[in-house]
ChimeraX commands (.cxc) that place a marker at each C-alpha (Angstrom):
marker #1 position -170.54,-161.94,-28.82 radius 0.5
marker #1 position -170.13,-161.58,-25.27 radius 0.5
marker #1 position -166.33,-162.02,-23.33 radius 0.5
marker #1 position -166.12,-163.69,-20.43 radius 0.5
marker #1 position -162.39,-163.31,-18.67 radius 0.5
marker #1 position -161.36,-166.08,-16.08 radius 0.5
marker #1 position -159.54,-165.22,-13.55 radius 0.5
marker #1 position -157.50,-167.44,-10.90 radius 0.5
marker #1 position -156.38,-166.68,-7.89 radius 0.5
marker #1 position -152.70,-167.30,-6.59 radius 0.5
marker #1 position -151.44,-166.66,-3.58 radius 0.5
marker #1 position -147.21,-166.27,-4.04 radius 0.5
marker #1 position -145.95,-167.50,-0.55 radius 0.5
marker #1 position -142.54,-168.46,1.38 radius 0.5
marker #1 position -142.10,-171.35,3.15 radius 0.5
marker #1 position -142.46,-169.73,6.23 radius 0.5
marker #1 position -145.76,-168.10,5.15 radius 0.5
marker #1 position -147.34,-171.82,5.55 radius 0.5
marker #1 position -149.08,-172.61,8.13 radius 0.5
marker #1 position -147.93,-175.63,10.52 radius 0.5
marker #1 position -149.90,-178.44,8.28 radius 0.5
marker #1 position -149.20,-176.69,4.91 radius 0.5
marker #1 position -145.72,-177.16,5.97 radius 0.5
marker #1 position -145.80,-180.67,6.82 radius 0.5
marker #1 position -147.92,-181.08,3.48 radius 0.5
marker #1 position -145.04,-179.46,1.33 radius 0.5
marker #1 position -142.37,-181.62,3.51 radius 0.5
marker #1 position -143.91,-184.74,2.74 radius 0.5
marker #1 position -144.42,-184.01,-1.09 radius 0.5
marker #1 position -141.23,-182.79,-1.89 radius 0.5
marker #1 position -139.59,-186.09,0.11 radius 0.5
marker #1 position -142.20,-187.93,-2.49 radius 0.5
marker #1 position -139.97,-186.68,-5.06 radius 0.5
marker #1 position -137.03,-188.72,-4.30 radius 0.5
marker #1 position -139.83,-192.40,-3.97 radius 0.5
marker #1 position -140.45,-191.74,-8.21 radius 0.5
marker #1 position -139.83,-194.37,-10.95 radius 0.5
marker #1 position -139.06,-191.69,-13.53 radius 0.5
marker #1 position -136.19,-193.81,-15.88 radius 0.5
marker #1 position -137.88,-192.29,-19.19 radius 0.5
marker #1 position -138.39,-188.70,-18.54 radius 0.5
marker #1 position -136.23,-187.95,-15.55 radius 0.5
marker #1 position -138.56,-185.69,-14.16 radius 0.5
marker #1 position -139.58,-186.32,-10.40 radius 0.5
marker #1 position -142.92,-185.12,-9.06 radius 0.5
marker #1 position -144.23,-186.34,-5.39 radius 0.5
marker #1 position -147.59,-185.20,-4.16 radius 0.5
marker #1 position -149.07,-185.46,-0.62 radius 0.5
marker #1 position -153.09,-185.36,0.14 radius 0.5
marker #1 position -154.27,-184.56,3.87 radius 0.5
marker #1 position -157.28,-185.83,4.79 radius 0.5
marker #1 position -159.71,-184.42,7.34 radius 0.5
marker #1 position -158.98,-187.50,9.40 radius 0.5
marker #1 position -155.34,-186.19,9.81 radius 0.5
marker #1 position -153.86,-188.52,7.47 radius 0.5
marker #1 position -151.24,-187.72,5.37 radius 0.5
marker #1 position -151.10,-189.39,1.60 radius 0.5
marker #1 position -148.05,-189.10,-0.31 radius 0.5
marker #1 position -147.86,-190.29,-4.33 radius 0.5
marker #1 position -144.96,-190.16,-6.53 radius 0.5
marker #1 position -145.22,-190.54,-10.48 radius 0.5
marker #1 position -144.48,-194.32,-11.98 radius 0.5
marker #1 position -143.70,-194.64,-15.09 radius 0.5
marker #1 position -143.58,-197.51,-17.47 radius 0.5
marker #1 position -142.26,-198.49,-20.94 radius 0.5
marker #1 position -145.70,-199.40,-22.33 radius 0.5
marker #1 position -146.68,-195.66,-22.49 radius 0.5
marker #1 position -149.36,-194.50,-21.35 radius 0.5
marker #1 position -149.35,-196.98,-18.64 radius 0.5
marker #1 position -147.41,-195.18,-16.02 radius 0.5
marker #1 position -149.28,-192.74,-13.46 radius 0.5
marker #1 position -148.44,-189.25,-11.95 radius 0.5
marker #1 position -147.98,-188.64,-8.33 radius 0.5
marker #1 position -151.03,-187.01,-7.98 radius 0.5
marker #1 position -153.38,-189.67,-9.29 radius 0.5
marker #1 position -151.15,-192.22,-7.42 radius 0.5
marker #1 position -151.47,-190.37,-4.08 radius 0.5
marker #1 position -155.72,-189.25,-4.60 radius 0.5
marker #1 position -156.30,-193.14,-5.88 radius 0.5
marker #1 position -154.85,-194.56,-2.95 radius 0.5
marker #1 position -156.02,-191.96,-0.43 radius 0.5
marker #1 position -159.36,-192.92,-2.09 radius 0.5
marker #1 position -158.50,-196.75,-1.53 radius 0.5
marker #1 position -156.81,-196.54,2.07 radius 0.5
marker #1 position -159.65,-194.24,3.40 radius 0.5
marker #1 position -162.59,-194.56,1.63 radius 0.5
marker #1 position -165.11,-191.61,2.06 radius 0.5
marker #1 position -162.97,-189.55,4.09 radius 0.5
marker #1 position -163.06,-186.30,2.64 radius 0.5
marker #1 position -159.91,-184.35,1.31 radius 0.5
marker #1 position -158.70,-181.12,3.07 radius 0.5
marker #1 position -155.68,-179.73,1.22 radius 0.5
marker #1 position -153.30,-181.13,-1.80 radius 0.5
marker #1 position -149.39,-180.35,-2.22 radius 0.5
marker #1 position -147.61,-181.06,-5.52 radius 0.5
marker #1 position -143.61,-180.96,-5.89 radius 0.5
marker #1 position -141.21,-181.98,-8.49 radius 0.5
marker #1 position -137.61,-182.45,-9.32 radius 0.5
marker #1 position -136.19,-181.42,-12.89 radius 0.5
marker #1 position -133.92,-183.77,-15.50 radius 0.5
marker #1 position -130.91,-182.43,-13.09 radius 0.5
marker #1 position -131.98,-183.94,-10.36 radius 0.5
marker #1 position -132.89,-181.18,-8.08 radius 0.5
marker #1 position -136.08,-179.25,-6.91 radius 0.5
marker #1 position -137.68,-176.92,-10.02 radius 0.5
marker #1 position -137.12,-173.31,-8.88 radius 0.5
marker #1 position -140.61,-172.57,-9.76 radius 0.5
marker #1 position -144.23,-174.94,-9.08 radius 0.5
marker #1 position -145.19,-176.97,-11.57 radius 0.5
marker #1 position -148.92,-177.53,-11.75 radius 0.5
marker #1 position -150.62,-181.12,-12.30 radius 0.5
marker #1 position -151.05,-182.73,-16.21 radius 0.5
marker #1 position -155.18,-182.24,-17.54 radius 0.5
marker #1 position -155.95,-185.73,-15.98 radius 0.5
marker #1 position -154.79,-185.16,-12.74 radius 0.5
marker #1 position -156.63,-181.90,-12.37 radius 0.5
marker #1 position -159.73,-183.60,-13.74 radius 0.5
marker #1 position -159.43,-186.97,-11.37 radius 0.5
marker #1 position -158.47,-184.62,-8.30 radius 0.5
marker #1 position -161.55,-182.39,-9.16 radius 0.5
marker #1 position -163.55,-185.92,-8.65 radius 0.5
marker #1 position -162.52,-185.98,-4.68 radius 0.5
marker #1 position -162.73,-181.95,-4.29 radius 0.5
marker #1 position -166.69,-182.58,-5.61 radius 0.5
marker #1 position -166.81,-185.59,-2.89 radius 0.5
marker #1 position -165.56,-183.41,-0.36 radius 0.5
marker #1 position -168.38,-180.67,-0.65 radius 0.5
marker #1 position -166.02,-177.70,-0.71 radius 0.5
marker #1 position -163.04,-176.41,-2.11 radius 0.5
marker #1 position -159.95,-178.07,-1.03 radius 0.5
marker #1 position -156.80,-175.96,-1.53 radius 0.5
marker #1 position -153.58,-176.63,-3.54 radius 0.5
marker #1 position -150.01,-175.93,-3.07 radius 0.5
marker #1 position -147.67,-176.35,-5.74 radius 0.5
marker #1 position -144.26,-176.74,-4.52 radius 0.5
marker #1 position -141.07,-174.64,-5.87 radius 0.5
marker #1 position -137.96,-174.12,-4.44 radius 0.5
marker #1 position -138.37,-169.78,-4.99 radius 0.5
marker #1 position -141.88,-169.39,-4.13 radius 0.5
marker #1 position -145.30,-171.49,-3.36 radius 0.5
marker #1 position -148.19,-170.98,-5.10 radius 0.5
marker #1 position -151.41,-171.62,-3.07 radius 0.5
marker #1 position -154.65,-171.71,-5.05 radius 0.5
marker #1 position -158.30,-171.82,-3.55 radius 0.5
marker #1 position -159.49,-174.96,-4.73 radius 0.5
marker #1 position -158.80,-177.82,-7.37 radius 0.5
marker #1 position -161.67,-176.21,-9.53 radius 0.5
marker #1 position -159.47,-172.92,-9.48 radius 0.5
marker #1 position -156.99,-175.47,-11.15 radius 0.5
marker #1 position -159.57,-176.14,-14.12 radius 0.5
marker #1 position -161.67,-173.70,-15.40 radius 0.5
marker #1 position -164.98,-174.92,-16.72 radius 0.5
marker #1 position -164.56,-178.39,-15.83 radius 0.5
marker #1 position -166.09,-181.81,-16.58 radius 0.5
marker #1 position -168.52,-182.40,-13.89 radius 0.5
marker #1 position -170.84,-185.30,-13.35 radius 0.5
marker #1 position -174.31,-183.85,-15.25 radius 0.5
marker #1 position -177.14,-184.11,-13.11 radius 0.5
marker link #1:1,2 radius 0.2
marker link #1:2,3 radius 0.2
marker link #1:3,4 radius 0.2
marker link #1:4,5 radius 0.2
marker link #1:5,6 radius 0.2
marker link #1:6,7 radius 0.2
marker link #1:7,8 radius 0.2
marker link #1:8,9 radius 0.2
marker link #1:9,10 radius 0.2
marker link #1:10,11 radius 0.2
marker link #1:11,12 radius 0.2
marker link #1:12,13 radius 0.2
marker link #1:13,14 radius 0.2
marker link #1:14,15 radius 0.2
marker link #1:15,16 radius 0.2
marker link #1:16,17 radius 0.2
marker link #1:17,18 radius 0.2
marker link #1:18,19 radius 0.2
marker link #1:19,20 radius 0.2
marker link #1:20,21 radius 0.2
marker link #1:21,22 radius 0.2
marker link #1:22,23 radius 0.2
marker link #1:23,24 radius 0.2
marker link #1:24,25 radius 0.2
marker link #1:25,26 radius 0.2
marker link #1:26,27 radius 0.2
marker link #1:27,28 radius 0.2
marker link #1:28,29 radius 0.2
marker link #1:29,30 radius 0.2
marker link #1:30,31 radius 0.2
marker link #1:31,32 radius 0.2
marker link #1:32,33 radius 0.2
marker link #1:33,34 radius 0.2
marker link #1:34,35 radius 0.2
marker link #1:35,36 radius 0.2
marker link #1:36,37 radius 0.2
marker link #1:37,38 radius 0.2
marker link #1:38,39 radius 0.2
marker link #1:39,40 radius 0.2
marker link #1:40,41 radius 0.2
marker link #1:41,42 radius 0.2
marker link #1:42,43 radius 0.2
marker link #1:43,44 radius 0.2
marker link #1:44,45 radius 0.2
marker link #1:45,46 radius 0.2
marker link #1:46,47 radius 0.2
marker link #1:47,48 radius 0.2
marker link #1:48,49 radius 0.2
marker link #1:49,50 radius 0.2
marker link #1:50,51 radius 0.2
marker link #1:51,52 radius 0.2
marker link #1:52,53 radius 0.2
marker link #1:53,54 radius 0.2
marker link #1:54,55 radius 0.2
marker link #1:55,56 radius 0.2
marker link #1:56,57 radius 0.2
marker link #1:57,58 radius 0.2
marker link #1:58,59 radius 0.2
marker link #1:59,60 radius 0.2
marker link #1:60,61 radius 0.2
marker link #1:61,62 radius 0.2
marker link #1:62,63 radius 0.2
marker link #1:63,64 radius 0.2
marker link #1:64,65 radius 0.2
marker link #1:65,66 radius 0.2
marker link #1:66,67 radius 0.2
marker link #1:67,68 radius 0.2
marker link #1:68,69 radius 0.2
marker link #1:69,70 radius 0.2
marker link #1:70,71 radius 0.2
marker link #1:71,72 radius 0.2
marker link #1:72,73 radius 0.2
marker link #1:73,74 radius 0.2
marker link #1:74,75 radius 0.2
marker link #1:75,76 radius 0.2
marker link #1:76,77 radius 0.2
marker link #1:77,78 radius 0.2
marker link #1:78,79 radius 0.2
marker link #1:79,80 radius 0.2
marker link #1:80,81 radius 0.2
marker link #1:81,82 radius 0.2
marker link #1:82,83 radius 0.2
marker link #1:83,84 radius 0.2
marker link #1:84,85 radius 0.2
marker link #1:85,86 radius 0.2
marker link #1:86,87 radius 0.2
marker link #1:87,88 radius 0.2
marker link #1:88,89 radius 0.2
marker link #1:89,90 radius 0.2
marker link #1:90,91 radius 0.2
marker link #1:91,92 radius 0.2
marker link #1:92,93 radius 0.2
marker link #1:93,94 radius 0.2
marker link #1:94,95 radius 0.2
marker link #1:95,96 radius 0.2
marker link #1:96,97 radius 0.2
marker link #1:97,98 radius 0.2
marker link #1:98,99 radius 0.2
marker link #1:99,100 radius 0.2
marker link #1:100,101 radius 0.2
marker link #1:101,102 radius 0.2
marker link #1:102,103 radius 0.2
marker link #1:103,104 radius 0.2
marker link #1:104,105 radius 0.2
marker link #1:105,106 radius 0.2
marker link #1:106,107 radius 0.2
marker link #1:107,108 radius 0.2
marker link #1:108,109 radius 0.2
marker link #1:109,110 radius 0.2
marker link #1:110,111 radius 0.2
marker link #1:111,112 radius 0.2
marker link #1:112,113 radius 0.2
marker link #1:113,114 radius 0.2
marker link #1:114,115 radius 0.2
marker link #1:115,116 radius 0.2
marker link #1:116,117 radius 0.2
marker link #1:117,118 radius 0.2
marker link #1:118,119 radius 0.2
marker link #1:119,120 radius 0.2
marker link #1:120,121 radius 0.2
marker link #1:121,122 radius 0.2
marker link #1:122,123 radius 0.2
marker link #1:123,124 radius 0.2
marker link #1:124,125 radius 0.2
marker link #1:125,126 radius 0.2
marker link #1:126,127 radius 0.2
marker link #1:127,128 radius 0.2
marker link #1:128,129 radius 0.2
marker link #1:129,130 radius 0.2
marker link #1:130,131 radius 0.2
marker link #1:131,132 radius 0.2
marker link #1:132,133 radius 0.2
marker link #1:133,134 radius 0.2
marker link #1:134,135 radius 0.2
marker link #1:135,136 radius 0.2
marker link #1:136,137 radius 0.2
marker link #1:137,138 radius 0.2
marker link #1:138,139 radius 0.2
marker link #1:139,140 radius 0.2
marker link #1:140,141 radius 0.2
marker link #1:141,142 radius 0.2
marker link #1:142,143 radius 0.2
marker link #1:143,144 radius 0.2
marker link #1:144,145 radius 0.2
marker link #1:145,146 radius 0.2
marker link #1:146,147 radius 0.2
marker link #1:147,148 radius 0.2
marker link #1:148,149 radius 0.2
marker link #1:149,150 radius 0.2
marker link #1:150,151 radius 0.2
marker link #1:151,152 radius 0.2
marker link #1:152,153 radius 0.2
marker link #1:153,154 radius 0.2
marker link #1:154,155 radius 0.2
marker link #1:155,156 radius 0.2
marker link #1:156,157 radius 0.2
marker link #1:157,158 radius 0.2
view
């Protein structure tokens, strides 16, 4: 039997640490937060997607009574970045949420399996890794890529 160790690598940053766009990527996810339909769980997440056009694509989760139906912020901001701006190519990806009380989790919170898996779809269409941020009030984490995000992926099979 042979181990194999995966490792991922996180950079722990302050807000000021960001560069100019990272900041304006965090800005716009976190404000995300407060456009969520969350009546069942109570727990706000907002997402923002810039493009390499210089657009900015914000998402917020919707739920809906007839579970599973409902959709997190970052499918709802990568489907409709997808939608809006068809083959433009994503550069970065910021994730932010509000806990049950209402205000900003003190720590990132990382997007569900699907999300990771659907966002992994664009990161292949862009050609390159396309870095994440995931958004706490304490400390950001920024990772590489979406495929640092999910370790031995799904990937279209040639």
């Amino acid at each position: 039997m042979k181990k194999i160790d995966i490792t991922v690598p996180v950079e722990a940053l302050s807000y000021d640490e960001l560069t100019e766009s990272e900041r304006a990527l965090v800005d716009k996810a976190r404000e995300y937060t407060t456009h969520a339909y969350a009546p069942y769980s109570h727990f706000n997440v907002g997402a923002a997607i810039g493009l390499e056009n210089g657009e900015v694509v914000p998402g917020a989760n919707q739920e809906n009574a007839a579970f599973p139906s409902g959709t997190c912020a970052e499918r709802t901001a990568c489907y409709a970045a997808g939608a809006r701006f068809p083959g433009v190519k994503f550069k970065e990806i910021a994730v932010a949420a509000r806990g049950t009380d209402g205000l900003e989790l003190a720590t990132p919170v990382a997007p569900c399996g699907a999300c990771r898996q659907a966002l992994l779809e664009y990161e292949t269409l862009a050609g390159r890794p396309v870095p994440v941020l995931l958004v706490g009030r304490d400390a950001i984490y920024r990772l590489p890529s979406v495929a640092s995000l999910l370790p031995l992926a799904f990937t279209q099979i040639d």
